[in-house]
TORTORVO-111796 format. One record per residue (C-alpha): x, y, z; chain; residue number from 1. Coordinates in steps of 0.02 Angstrom, whole numbers. Layout:
<recs>
<rec x="X" y="Y" z="Z" chaine="A" num="NUM"/>
...
</recs>
This chain:
<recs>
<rec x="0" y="0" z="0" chaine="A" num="1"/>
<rec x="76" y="150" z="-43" chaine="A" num="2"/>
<rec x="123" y="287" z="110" chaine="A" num="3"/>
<rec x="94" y="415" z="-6" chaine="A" num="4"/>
<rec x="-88" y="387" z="6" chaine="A" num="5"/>
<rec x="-75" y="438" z="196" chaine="A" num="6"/>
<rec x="-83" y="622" z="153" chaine="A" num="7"/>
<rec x="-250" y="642" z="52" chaine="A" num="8"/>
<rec x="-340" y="501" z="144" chaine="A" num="9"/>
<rec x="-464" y="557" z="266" chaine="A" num="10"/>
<rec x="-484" y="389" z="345" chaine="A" num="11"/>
<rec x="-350" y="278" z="342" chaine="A" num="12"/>
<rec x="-331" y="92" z="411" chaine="A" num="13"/>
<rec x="-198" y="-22" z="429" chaine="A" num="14"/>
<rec x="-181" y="-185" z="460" chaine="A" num="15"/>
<rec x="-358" y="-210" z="555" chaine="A" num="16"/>
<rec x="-418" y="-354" z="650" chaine="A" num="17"/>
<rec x="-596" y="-361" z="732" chaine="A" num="18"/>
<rec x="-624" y="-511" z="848" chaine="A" num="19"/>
<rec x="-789" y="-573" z="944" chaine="A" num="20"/>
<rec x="-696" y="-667" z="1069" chaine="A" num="21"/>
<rec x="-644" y="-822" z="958" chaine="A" num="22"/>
<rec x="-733" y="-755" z="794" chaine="A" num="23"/>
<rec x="-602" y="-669" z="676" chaine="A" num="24"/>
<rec x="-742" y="-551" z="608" chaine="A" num="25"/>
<rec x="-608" y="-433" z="510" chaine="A" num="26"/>
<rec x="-466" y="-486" z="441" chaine="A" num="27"/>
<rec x="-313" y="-375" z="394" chaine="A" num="28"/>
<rec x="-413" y="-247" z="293" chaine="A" num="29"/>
<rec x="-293" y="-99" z="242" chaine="A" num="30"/>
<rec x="-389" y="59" z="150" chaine="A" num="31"/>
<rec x="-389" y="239" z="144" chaine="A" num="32"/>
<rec x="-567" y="331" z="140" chaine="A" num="33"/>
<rec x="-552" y="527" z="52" chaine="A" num="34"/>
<rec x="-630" y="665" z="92" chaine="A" num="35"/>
<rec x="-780" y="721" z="16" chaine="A" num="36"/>
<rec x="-846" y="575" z="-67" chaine="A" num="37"/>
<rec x="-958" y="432" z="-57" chaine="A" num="38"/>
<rec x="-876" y="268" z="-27" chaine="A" num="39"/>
<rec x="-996" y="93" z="-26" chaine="A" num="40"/>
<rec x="-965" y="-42" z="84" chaine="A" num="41"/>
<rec x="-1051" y="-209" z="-9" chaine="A" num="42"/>
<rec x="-1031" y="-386" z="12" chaine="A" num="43"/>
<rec x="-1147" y="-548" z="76" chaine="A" num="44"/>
<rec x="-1224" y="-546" z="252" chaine="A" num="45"/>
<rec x="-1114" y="-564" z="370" chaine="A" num="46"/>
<rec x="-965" y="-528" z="274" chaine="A" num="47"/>
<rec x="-902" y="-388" z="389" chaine="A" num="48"/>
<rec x="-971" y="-237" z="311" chaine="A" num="49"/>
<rec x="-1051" y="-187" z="466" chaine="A" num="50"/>
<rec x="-924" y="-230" z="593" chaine="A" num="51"/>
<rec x="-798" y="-135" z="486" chaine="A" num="52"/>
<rec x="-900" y="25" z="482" chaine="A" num="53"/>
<rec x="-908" y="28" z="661" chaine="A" num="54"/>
<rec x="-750" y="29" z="711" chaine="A" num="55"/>
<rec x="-724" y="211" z="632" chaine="A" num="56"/>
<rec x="-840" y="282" z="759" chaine="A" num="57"/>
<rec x="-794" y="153" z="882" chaine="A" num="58"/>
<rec x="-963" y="79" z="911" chaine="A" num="59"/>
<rec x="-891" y="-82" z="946" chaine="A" num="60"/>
<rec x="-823" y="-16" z="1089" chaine="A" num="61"/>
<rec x="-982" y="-38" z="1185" chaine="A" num="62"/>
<rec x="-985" y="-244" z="1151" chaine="A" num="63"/>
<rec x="-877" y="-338" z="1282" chaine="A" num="64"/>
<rec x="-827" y="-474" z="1179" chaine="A" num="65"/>
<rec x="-771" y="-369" z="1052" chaine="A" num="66"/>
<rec x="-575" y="-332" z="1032" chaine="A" num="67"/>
<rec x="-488" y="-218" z="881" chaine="A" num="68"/>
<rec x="-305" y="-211" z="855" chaine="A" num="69"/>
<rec x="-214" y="-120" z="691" chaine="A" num="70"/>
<rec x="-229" y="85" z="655" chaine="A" num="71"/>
<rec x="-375" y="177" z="613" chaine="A" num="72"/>
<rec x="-311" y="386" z="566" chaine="A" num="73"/>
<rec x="-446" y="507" z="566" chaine="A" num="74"/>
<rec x="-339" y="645" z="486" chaine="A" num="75"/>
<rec x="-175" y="556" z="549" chaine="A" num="76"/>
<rec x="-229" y="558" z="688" chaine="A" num="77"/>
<rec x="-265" y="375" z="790" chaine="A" num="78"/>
<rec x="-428" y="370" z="852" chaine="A" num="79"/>
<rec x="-399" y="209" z="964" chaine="A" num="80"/>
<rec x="-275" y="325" z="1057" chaine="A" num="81"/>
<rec x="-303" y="307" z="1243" chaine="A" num="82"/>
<rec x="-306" y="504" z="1254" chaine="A" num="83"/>
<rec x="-446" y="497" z="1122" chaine="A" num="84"/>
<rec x="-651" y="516" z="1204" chaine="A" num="85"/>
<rec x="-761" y="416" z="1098" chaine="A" num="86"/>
<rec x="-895" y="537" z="1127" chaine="A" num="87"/>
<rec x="-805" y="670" z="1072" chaine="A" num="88"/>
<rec x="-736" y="553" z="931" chaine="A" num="89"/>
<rec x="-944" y="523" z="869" chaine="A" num="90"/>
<rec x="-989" y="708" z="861" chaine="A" num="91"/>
<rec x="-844" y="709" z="737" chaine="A" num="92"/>
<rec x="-904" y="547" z="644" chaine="A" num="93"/>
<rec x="-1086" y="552" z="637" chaine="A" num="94"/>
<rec x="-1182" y="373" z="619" chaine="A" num="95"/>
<rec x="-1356" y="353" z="527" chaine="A" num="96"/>
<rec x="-1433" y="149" z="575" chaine="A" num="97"/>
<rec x="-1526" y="36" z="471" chaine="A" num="98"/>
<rec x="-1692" y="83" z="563" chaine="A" num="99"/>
<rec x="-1726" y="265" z="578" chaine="A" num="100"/>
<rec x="-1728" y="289" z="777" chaine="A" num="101"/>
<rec x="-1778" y="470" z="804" chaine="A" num="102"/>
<rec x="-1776" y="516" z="1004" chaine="A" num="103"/>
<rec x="-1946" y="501" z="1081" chaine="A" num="104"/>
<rec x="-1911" y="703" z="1089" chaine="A" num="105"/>
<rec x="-1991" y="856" z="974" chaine="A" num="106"/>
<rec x="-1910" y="870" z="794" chaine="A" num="107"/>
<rec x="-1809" y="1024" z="847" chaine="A" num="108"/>
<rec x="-1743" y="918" z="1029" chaine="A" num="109"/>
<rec x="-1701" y="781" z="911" chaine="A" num="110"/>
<rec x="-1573" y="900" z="810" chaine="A" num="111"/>
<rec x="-1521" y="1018" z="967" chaine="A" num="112"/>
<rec x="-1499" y="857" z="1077" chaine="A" num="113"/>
<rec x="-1292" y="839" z="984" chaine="A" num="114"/>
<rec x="-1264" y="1030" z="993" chaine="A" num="115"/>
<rec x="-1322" y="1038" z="1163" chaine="A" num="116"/>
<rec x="-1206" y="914" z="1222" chaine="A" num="117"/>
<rec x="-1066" y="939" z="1151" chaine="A" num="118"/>
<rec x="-1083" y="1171" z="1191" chaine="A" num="119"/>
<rec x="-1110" y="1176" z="1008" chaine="A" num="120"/>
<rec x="-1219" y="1339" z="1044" chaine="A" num="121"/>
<rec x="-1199" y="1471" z="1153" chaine="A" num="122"/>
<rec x="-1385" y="1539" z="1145" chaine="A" num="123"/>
<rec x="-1549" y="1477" z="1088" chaine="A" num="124"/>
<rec x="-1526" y="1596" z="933" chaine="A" num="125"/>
<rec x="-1376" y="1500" z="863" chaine="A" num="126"/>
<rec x="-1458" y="1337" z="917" chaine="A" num="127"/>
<rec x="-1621" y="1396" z="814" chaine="A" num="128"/>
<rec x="-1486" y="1431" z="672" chaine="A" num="129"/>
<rec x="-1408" y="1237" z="677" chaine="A" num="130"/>
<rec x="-1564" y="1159" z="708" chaine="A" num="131"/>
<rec x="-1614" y="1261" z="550" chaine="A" num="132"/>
<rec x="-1488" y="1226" z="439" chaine="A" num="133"/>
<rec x="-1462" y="1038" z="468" chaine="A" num="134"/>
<rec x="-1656" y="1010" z="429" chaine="A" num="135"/>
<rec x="-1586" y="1115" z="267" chaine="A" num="136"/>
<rec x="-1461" y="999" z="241" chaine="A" num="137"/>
<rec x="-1557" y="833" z="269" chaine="A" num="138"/>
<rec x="-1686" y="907" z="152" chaine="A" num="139"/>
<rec x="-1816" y="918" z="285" chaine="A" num="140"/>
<rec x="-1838" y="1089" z="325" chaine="A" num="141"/>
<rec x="-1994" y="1140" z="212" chaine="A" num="142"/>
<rec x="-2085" y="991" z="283" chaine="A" num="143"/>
<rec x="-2039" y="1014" z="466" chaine="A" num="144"/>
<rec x="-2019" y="1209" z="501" chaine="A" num="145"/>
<rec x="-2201" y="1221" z="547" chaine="A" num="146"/>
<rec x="-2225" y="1071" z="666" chaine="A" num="147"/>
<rec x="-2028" y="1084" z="780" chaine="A" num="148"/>
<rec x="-2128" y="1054" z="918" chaine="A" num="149"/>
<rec x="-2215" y="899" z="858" chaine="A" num="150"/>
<rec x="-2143" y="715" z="912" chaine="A" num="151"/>
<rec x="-2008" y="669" z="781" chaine="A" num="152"/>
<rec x="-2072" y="496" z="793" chaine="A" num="153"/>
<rec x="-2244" y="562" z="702" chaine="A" num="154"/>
<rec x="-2156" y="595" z="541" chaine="A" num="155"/>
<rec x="-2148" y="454" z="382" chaine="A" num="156"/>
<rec x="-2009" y="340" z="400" chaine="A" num="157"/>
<rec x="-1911" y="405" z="258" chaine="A" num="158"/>
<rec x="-1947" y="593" z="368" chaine="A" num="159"/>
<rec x="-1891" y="513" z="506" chaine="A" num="160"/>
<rec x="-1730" y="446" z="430" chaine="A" num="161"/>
<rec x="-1700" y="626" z="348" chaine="A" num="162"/>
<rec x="-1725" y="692" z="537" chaine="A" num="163"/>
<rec x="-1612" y="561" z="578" chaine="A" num="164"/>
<rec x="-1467" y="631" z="456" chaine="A" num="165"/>
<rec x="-1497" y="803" z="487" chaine="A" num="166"/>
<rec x="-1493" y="733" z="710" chaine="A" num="167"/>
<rec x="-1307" y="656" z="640" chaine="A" num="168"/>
<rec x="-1241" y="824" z="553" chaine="A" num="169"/>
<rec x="-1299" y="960" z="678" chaine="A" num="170"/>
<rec x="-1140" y="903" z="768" chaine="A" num="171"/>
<rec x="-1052" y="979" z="603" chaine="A" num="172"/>
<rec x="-951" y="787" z="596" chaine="A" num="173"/>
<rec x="-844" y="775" z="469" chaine="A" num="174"/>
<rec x="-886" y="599" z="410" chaine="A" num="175"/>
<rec x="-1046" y="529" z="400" chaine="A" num="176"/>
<rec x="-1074" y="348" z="430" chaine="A" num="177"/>
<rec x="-1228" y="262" z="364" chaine="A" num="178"/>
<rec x="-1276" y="69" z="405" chaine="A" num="179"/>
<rec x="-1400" y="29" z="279" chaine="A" num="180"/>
<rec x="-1482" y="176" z="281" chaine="A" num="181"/>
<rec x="-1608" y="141" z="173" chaine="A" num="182"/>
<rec x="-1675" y="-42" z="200" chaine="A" num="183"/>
<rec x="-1816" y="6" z="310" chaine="A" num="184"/>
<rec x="-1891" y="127" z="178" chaine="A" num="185"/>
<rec x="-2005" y="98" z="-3" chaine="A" num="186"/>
<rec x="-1943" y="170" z="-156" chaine="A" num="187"/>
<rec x="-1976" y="352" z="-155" chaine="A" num="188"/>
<rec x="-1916" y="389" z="22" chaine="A" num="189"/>
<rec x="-1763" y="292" z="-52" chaine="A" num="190"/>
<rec x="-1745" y="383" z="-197" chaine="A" num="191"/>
<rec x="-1741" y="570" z="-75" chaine="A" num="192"/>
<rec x="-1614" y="481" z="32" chaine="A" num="193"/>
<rec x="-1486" y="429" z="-96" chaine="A" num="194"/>
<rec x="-1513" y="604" z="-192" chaine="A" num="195"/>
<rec x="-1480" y="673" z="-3" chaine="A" num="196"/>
<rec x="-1329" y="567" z="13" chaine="A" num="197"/>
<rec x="-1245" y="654" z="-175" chaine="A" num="198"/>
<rec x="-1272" y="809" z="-81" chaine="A" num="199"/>
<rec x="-1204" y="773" z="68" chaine="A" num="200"/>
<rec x="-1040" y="736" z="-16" chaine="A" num="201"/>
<rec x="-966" y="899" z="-37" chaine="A" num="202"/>
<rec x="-964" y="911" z="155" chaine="A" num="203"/>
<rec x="-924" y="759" z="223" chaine="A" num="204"/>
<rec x="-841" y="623" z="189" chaine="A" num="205"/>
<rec x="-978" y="460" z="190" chaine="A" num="206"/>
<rec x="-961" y="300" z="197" chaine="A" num="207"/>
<rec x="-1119" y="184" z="178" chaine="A" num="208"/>
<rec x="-1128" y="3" z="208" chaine="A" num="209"/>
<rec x="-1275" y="-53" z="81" chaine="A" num="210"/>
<rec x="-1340" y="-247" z="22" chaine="A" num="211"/>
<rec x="-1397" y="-151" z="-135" chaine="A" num="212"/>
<rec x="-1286" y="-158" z="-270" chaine="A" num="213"/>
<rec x="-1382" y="-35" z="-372" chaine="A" num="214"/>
<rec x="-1394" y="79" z="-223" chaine="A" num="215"/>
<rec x="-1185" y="74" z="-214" chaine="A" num="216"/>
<rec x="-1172" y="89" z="-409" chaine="A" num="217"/>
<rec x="-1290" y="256" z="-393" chaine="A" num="218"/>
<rec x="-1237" y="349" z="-250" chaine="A" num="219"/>
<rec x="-1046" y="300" z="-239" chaine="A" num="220"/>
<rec x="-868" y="363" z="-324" chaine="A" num="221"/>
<rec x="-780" y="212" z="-217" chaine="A" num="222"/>
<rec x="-820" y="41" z="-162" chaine="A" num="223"/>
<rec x="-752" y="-83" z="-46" chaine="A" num="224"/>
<rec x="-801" y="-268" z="-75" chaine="A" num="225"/>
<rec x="-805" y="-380" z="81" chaine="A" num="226"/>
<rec x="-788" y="-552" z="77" chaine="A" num="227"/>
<rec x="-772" y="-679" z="243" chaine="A" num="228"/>
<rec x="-712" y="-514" z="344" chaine="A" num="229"/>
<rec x="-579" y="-487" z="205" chaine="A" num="230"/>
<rec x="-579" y="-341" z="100" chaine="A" num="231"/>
<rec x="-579" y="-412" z="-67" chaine="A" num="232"/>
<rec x="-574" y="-272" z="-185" chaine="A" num="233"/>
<rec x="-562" y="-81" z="-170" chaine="A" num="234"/>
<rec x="-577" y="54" z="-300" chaine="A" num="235"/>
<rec x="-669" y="176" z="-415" chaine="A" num="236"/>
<rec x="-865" y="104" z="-409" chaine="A" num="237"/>
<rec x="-882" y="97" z="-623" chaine="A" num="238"/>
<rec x="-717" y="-29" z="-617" chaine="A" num="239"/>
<rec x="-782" y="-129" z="-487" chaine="A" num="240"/>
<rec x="-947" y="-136" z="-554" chaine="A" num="241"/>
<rec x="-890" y="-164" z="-763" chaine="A" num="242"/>
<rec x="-736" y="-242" z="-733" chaine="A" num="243"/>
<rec x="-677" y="-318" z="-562" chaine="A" num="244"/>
<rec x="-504" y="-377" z="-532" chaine="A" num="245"/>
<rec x="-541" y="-506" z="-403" chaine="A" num="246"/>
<rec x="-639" y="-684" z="-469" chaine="A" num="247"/>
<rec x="-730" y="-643" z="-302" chaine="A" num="248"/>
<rec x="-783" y="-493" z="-325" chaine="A" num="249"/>
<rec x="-858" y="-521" z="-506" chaine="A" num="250"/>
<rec x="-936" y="-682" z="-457" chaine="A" num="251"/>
<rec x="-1060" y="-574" z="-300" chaine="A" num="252"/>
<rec x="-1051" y="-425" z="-440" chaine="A" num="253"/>
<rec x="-1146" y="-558" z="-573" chaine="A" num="254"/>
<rec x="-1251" y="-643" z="-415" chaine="A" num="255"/>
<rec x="-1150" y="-808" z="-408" chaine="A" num="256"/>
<rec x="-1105" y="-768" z="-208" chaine="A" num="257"/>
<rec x="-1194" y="-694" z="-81" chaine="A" num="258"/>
</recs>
């Protein structure tokens, strides 16, 4: 892998193992994730997709059994550090689930609830302003500006997912995580999600772990192919998608695995 990479790479890891107490669930994946694109995560159930996303916001911190060893750089910097605070470490790498899970709070609490925390605001006028322009940015503002006060859990589920994107950003992260983020949702609600996600690009960098192929071929500039907790095959989406290096990779590509 070349160092040079090291420089432009947003996320960068290195020689990472994820274990669930005997299970090998990750096995020596190196990659490096840049800045301001989309980058798909595909592969059979179970093939480590999941696990491998979480260990860039360190969710897997919070299940015993689970141990990770290698390098994860956010910026060059180590975010296993010991000095590092994982809650401090989320605000900066927002995570979007499978099933939209709004707080049982108002659509406004839902958004303020990250600033709040984390003294993002030093008045309710610049909290108004964030809570504002992350429903802007999650392309929910025109639906929810007249009903803040309502229970977030009364919108649509593909509202409630936007509200969960625009809960994930008010922190002002600078990657976004997303675990499926669409598999709980019909078409259209779908279709505004992905078209969210191509926005969403020019500020962050995102990284989406999807069973869809079609999904990764239409919102994504990269993709990572996980096979067996090994990363198989990483590049530019079109090559993996029209012409795959790895006899892996175009045998789930043509539906022969997975």
């Amino acid at each position: 892998m070349k160092e040079t990479n090291m420089t432009n790479a947003k996320i960068s890891a290195r020689a990472v193992q994820v274990y669930y107490g005997d299970n090998h669930a990750i096995k020596d994946v190196n990659v490096d994730i840049e800045d301001k694109t989309v980058t798909a995560f595909i592969g059979p159930s179970g093939c480590g997709k999941s696990t491998f996303l979480r260990t860039i916001n360190r969710m897997n911190d919070t299940i015993d059994i689970c141990r990770v060893e290698g390098d994860i750089l956010i910026d060059g910097e180590d975010i296993y550090d010991a000095k590092v605070d994982p809650v401090q470490l989320r605000a900066k790498v927002g995570m979007v689930f499978q099933k939209p899970n709004p707080f049982p709070k108002s659509i406004y609490d839902n958004v303020a609830y990250g600033p709040k925390i984390h003294g993002l605001a030093r008045n309710k006028a610049e909290l108004d302003q964030i809570v504002e322009s992350s429903l802007r940015k999650a392309a929910l503002w025109n639906e929810a500006k007249d009903r803040l006060n309502a229970p977030g859990t009364g919108l649509s589920g593909g509202q409630q997912q936007r509200l969960c994107i625009a809960r994930a950003i008010a922190t002002s992260p600078e990657v976004l995580l997303m675990d499926e983020p669409c598999s709980a949702l019909d078409p259209i609600a779908t279709a505004q999600v992905e078209e969210l996600i191509d926005e969403l690009r020019q500020s962050f960098s995102v990284v989406i772990v999807t069973h869809s192929m079609q999904q990764a071929a239409r919102v994504s500039q990269k993709t990572a192919f996980f096979h067996l907790g090994n990363l198989v095959e990483f590049g530019e989406t079109d090559k993996i998608f029209t012409n795959p290096e790895d006899p892996r990779t175009e045998s789930y590509i043509s539906g022969r695995i997975g």
